[in-house]
Structure formats: structure tokens, C-alpha cells
C-alpha positions in Angstrom: 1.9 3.7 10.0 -0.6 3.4 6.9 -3.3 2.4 9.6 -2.7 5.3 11.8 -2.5 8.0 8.9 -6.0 6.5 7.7 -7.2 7.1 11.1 -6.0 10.3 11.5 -7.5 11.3 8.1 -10.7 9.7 8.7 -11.3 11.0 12.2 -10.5 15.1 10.8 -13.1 14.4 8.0 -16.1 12.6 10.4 -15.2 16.0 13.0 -15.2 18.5 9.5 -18.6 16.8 8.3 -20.0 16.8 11.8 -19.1 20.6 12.5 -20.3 21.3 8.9 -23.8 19.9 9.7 -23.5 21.7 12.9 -23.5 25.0 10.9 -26.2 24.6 8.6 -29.0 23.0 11.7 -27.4 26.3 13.3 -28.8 28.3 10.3 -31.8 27.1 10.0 -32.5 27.2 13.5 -31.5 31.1 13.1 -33.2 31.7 10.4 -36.6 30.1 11.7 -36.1 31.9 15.2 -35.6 35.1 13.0 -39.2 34.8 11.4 -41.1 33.1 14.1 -44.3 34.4 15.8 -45.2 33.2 19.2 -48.1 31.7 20.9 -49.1 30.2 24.2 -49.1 25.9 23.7 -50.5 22.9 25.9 -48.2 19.9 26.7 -50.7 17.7 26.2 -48.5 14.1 26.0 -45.6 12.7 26.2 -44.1 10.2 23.3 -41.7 7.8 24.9 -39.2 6.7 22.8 -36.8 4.0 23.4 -33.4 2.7 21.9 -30.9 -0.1 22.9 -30.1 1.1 26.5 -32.4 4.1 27.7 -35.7 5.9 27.0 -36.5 9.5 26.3 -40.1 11.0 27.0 -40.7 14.5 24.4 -43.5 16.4 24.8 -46.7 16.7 22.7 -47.7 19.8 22.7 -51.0 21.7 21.2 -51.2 24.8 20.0 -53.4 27.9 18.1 -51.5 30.2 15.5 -53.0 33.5 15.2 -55.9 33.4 12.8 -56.1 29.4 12.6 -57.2 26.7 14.2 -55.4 24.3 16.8 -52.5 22.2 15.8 -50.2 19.8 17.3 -46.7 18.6 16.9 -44.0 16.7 19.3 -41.0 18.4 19.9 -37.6 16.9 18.5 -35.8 17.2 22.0 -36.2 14.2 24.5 -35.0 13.8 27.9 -35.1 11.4 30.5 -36.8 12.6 33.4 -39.3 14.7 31.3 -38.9 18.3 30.9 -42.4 18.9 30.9 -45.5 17.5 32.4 -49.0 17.2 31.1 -51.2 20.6 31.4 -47.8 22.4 31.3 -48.3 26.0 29.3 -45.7 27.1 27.6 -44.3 29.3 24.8 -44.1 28.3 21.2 -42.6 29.6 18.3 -44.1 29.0 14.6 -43.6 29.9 10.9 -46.0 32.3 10.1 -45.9 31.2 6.6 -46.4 27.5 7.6 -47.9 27.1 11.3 -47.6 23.6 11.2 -43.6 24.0 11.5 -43.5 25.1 15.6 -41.0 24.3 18.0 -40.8 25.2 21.4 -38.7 28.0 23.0 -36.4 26.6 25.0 -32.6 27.2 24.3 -32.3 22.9 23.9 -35.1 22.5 21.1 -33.7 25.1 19.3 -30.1 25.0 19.9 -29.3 21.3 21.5 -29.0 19.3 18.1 -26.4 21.9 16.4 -24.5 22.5 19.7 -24.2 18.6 20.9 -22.6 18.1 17.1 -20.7 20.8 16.7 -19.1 19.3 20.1 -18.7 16.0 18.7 -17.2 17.8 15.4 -14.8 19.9 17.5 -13.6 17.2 19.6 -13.0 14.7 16.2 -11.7 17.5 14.6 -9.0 18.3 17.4 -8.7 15.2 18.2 -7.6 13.9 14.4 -5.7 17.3 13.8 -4.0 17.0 16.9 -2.3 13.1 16.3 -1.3 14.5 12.5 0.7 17.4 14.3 1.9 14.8 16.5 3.2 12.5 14.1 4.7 15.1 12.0 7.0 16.6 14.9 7.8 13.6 15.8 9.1 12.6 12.4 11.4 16.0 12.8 12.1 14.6 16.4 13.4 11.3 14.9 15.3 12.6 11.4 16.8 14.9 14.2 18.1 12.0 16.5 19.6 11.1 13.2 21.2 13.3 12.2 22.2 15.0 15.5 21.9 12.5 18.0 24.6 10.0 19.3 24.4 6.7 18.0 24.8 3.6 20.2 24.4 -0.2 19.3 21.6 -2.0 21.5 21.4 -5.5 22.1 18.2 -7.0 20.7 15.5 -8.2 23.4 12.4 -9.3 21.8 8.9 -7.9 20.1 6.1 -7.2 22.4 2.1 -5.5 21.7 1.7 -2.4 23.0 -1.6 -2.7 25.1 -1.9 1.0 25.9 -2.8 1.9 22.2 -5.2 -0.2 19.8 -7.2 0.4 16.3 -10.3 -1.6 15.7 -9.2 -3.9 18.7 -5.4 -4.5 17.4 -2.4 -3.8 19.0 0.5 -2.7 17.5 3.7 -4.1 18.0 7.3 -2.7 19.3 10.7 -3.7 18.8 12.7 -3.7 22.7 16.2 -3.3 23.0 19.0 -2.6 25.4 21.9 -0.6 26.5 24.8 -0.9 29.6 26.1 2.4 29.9 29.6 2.0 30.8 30.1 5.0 32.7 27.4 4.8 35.0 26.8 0.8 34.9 22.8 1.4 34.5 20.9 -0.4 32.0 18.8 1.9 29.2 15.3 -0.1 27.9 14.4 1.5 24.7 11.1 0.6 22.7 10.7 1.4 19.4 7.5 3.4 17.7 4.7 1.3 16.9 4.6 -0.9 14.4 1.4 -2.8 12.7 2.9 -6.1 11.8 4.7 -8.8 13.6 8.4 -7.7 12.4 10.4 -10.8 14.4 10.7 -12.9 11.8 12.7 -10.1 10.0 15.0 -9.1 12.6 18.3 -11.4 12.0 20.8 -9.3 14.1 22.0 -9.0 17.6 22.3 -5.6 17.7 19.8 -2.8 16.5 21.0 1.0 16.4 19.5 3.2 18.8 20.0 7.0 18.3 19.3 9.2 21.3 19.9 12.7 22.6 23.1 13.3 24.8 22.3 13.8 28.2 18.9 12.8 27.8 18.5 9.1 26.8 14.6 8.7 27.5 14.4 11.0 24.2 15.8 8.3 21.8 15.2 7.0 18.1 15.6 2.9 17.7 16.4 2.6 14.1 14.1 0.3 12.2 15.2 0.9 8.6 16.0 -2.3 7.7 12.5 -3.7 8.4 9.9 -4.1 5.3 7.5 -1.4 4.7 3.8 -2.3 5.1 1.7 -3.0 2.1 
């Protein structure tokens, strides 16, 4: 459980920082877009750049500000097949104040770094906010079961990992008991929450209690107080 809530809490504060960065590229992008002038440029070449698995190709592109002489710069953005050839004209935007800082208008140079973040940062964000809601109603859920729910004694089957959910490449373990319901004669499996240390060497009892909602057994609670926190 201490694993998860460090996850949790790590994952909202990598989508906050993420969406916080977002805003202030956003700003600036505003705010240079806000006080540009415009000119005609020359794509003149492209800079390939390369990292582990693919290669990007952004244009080098020439350009005159009004009243100076010509300049150059290569544009931030990337893609793979180029978005511009050689010879291409198009529009770019500079400071006044500094015509050596130009970019090229185009919706992706001047929007595509604080809009693929502030993706990442919503999706992190959500994502981390949405397994601390989680976990919190389903605390309720289980002090409910508790205090509400009808008790029944299980008989103990085993420990097994939980394949379907992993941290850093471990698995977290579940306790797995079960239940013959006299009055129907079917057999209830019920697993426990996860847990994120081997607990079989402290379970020294036949039976585990296992609380669950009449009428409704797939909403159930297997009762684990008598295992050892984690450190």
C-alpha cells in the first residue's frame, strides 16, 4: 500500500509539473506571437537529428527583418517525413526587438511543445488523481463491508502474484480463499486487495474472514487485519 500511495503521489506531481511547464512555454509563446512582425523566409536545409530509435529532419530556414540584414535559425519542431523542402517560402515571425529570435508560423512551432506537455501533464495528472479517488472509495467500500456486510469464514487456499498489475516490474501478491454456500451448493473464490510482500509465512489459520455484501457476493472484503503492516 505504501508503494502504491508513493506512486499515486508521484505520478499527480510529474502531471502538475508537466502541466505547469505547459503554461509558462504557452506564455511565452503568447507573448512572443503578441509582439512579432512577419516576413517572408527561405527553407534553405534541413538538420537531421537522430535519437535511440527514429530521426527527425527541421528546417533551416533564412530570413531578412525589416531594416537588417539576412539571418538564419533552425526551427525547434522536427518531423519525420519533413514538413518542408528546400526552396520552400514561407512566413516567419520575429522579435522586433531581437530579430535573431524567429520562429516559423505554423500552429506546431509555436504551439506543439506546450500542447504535447500539457497532454502528457493532463493524462499523469488524471491518471494519479484518478487511483487516489479510487483508493479512497474503496477504503469506504471496505470499512463498509465491515461494518454492514455479512461476515462468513473462508477456508484458506494459498498466496498467488497478481500478473495483471505491477510497479517497477513487481507483482503484488493476493491472499485466495473460499466459500460453499450451503443454500445454493456453489463455491465463492474470493481474492484479497493487493498486497506488496509475501504474507504466507504469516498466515497460521485455516480459515480467513471474508465480509461481503448480501445478495451480491462478487462485492466482498477478505479481512487481512491480522497480517503485519509494511515497513
Amino acid at each position: 500500500m505504501r508503494v502504491m500511495s508513493i506512486a499515486k503521489y508521484f505520478i499527480i506531481m510529474v502531471g502538475a509539473g508537466l502541466l505547469v511547464v505547459a503554461f509558462f512555454l504557452y506564455q511565452n509563446s503568447q507573448t512572443f506571437v503578441d509582439k512579432a512582425a512577419s516576413t517572408e523566409g527561405t527553407v534553405v536545409g534541413l538538420m537531421e537529428s537522430r535519437s535511440e530509435d527514429s530521426i527527425t529532419y527541421r528546417p533551416v530556414v533564412q530570413y531578412t527583418p525589416e531594416n537588417g540584414s539576412m539571418l538564419e535559425f533552425t526551427s525547434s519542431a522536427g518531423s519525420n517525413p519533413p514538413n518542408y523542402s528546400r526552396g520552400q517560402r514561407i512566413e516567419v515571425l520575429y522579435d522586433p526587438a531581437n530579430p535573431a529570435n524567429a520562429r516559423i508560423k505554423s500552429f506546431f512551432s509555436l504551439w506543439g511543445a506546450p500542447l504535447i506537455l500539457a497532454g502528457l501533464g493532463a493524462l499523469c495528472f488524471i491518471s494519479g488523481a484518478g487511483a487516489f479517488v479510487f483508493s479512497r472509495l474503496a477504503h469506504r467500500s471496505n470499512q463498509s463491508l465491515m461494518e454492514n456486510g455479512l461476515r462468513i469464514d473462508t477456508q484458506f487456499q494459498g498466496v498467488e502474484r497478481n500478473t495483471a498489475f505491477s510497479i517497477n516490474g513487481k507483482y503484488p501478491y493476493q491472499v485466495v480463499a473460499q466459500w460453499l454456500n450451503p443454500s445454493t451448493n456453489q463455491v465463492h473464490v474470493f481474492k484479497s486487495q493487493n498486497i506488496w510482500f509475501d504474507p504466507s509465512s504469516y498466515i497460521n489459520t485455516d480459515t480467513i474472514a471474508v465480509f461481503v455484501e448480501p445478495g451480491n457476493f462478487k462485492k466482498h472484503h477478505v479481512d487481512l487485519s491480522f497480517l503485519p503492516k509494511l515497513a
